[in-house]
N, C-alpha and C positions, 0 to 999 in steps of 0.2 A: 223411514227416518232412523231407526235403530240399526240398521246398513250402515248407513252414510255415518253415525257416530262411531262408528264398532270401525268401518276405513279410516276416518280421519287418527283415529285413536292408534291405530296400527300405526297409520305412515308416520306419526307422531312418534313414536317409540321409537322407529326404525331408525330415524334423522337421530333423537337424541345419545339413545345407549350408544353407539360408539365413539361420542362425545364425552362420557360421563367419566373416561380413565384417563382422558386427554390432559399432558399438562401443558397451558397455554404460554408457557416459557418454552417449550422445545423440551428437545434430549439430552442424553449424557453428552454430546461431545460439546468441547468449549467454543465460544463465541468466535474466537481468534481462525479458530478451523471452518465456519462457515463458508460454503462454495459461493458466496453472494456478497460479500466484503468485498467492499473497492476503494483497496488504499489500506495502508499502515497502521495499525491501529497507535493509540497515542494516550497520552498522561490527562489528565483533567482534577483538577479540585473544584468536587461541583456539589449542589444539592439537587438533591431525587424527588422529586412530589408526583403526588398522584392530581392532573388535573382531569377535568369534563372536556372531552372531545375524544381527538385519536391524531397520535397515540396518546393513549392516557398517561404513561410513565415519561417523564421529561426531564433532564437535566439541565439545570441554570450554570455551566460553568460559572463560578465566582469571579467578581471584577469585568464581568464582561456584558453585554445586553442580548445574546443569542440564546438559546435552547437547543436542546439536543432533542430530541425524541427516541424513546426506546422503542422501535419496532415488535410492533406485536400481531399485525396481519399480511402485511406487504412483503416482507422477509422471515413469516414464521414457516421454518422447517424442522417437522417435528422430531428428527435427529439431532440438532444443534440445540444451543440452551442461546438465548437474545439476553438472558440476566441469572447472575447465581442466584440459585432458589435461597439459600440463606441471606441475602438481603432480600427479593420479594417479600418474604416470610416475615420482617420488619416492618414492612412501606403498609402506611394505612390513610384512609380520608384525611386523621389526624395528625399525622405524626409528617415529618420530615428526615430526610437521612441528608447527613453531609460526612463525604469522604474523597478519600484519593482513589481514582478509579482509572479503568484501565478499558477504554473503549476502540472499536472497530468500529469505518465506515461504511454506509450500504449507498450512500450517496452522496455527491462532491460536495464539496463545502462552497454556500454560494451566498453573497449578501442575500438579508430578507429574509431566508426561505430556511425553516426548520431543517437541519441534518439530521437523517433517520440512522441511527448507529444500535450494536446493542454492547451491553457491558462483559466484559472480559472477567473481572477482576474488581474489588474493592479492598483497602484496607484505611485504616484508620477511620473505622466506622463511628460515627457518633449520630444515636437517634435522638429527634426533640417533638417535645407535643408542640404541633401549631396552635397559638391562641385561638383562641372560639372566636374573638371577633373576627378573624380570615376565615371562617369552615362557612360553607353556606348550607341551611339547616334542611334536610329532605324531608 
C-alpha cells in the first residue's frame, strides 16, 4: 500500500511542478501577434467579469447583447499573452472592469454563438465592486 501511495505521490508532483511557474495568460508577446488570430483585431467599449463556466473571462460589449470570451485553453499559447496581466491583476469574483479595449479574433463572429478573442490593449480603465446581491456566495 505504501508503493502505491509513494507512485501516486510521484506522478502527482510530476503533472503539477511544471504547472506551478506557468502563467495561465500566456507570454511576453502581444495578443495582436498570436499565429491563431482570424481577422483584424477591432475597438470595443466593453465590461470584463469573471463568470462560472469557460471561458471564465467574458466581455459584454456595451449596448449590445453578445459576449465575447477571453480564451484561456483553446488558444492558450504559452508565448503569447490572451489579456495584459495588469488588467487580470484587477479582474476579481467581485469587481467588474469596464474600458476601451483593443481585441483579436480566434473565431468568426457568428449569431448566437460566443466569439473566443483575447485582449490586445485596454485604456480607460475603470474598476467597480459588483453588489453582493449579483455575487453567488461559495
Amino acid at each position: 500500500m505504501k508503493k502505491i501511495t509513494a507512485t501516486v505521490l510521484m506522478m502527482t508532483f510530476w503533472v503539477l511542478v511544471p504547472s506551478w511557474g506557468q502563467d495561465q495568460l500566456g507570454g511576453p508577446n502581444p495578443c495582436h501577434e498570436h499565429p491563431q488570430v482570424n481577422g483584424p483585431c477591432f475597438k470595443v467599449y466593453g465590461r470584463i467579469r469573471v463568470y462560472n463556466g469557460t471561458p471564465s473571462v467574458r466581455i459584454w460589449p456595451v449596448g449590445t447583447n453578445r459576449l465575447l470570451g477571453v480564451s484561456e485553453g483553446r488558444f492558450y499559447n504559452p508565448g503569447y499573452s490572451n489579456m495584459p496581466r495588469e488588467l487580470s491583476n484587477l479582474l476579481t469574483w467581485d469587481k467588474e472592469i469596464f474600458a476601451d479595449l483593443i481585441v483579436c479574433p480566434f473565431t468568426p463572429d457568428e449569431p448566437g454563438v460566443m466569439r473566443l478573442v483575447c485582449i490586445d490593449s485596454a485604456s480607460n480603465v475603470v474598476v467597480k465592486k459588483i453588489p453582493t446581491k449579483y455575487i453567488i456566495e461559495r
